[in-house]
N, C-alpha and C positions, 0 to 999 in steps of 0.2 A: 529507535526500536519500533514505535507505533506507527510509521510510517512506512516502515518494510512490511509489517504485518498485515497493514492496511491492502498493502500491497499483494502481497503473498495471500491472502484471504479471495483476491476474482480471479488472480494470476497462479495460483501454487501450483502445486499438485498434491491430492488430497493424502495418497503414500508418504510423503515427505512432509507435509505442514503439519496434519493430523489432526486435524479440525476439516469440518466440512468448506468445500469452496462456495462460497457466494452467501456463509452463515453470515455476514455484513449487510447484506441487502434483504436478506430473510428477515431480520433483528429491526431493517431501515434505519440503521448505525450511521451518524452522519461523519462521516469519513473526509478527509479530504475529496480525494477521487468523487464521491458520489456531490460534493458540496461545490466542486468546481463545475463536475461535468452538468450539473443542473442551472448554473447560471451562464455558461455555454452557450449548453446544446439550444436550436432553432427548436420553434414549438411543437413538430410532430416527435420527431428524437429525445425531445425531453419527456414528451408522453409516456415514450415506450419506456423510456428507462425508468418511469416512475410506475408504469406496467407493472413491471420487474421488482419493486420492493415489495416486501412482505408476505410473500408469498410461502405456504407452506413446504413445501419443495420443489427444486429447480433441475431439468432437463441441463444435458450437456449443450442445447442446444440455448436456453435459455444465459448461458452462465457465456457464452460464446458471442449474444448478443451485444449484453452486458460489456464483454470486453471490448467488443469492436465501438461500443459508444463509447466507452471512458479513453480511446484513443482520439477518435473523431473530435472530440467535446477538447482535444489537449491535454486532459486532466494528468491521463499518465506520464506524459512529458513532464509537469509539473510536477509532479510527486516525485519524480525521480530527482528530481534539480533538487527539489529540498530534501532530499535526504542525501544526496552531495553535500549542499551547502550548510546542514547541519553537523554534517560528520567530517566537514575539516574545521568548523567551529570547536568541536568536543576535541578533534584531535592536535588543535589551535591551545584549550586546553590547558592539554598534558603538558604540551611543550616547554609550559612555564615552571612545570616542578624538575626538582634537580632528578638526574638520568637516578633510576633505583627500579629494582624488582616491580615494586609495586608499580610505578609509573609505564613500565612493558606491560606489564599485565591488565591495566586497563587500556592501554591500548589497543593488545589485542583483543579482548571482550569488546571494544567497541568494534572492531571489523570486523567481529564475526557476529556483532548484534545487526549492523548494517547491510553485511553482506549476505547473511541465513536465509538459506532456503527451505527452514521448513521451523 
């Protein structure tokens, strides 16, 4: 869950998540994304994107930055793998409780904690 949110927080859309985009780097919330792309990114890139926290608010243009580093840096590649790799862990799981209502129902709770767009 805190990994899609992570996620969904530089990447959302602010209609659908309902929180502001980029209130993670506003906050300098140390995120995955922000904690990989920092030990990444080469010295000027790490600059900007350290530019980029804390700031009282952020241009479309600013939050577009932001995203173009945490691709650059790998970082989102990486988040995504882990929340792959956590979500057939959780779904690894359930597989061991006998088939019942509840054992569906967290399953589905967890695809659509992993999968949510907003």
């Amino acid at each position: 869950f805190q990994l899609r949110d992570d996620y969904l927080g530089i990447f959302g859309k602010f209609e659908e998540f309902g929180k502001p985009i980029g209130s993670d780097l506003q906050e300098s919330k140390a995120t995955m994304l922000l904690i990989h792309a920092l030990k990444q990114l080469p010295g000027a890139e790490k600059s900007e994107l350290q530019a980029l926290l804390g700031r009282s608010s952020y241009s479309a243009n600013d939050i577009q930055k932001a995203q173009e580093l945490f691709y650059q840096s790998g970082s989102v590649e990486k988040l995504l793998n882990a929340i792959k790799e956590f979500s057939h862990a959780a779904q690894a799981a359930l597989d061991v409780l006998p088939e019942s209502m509840p054992r569906e129902m967290l399953k589905t709770l967890s695809d659509y904690l992993i999968n949510r767009e907003k």
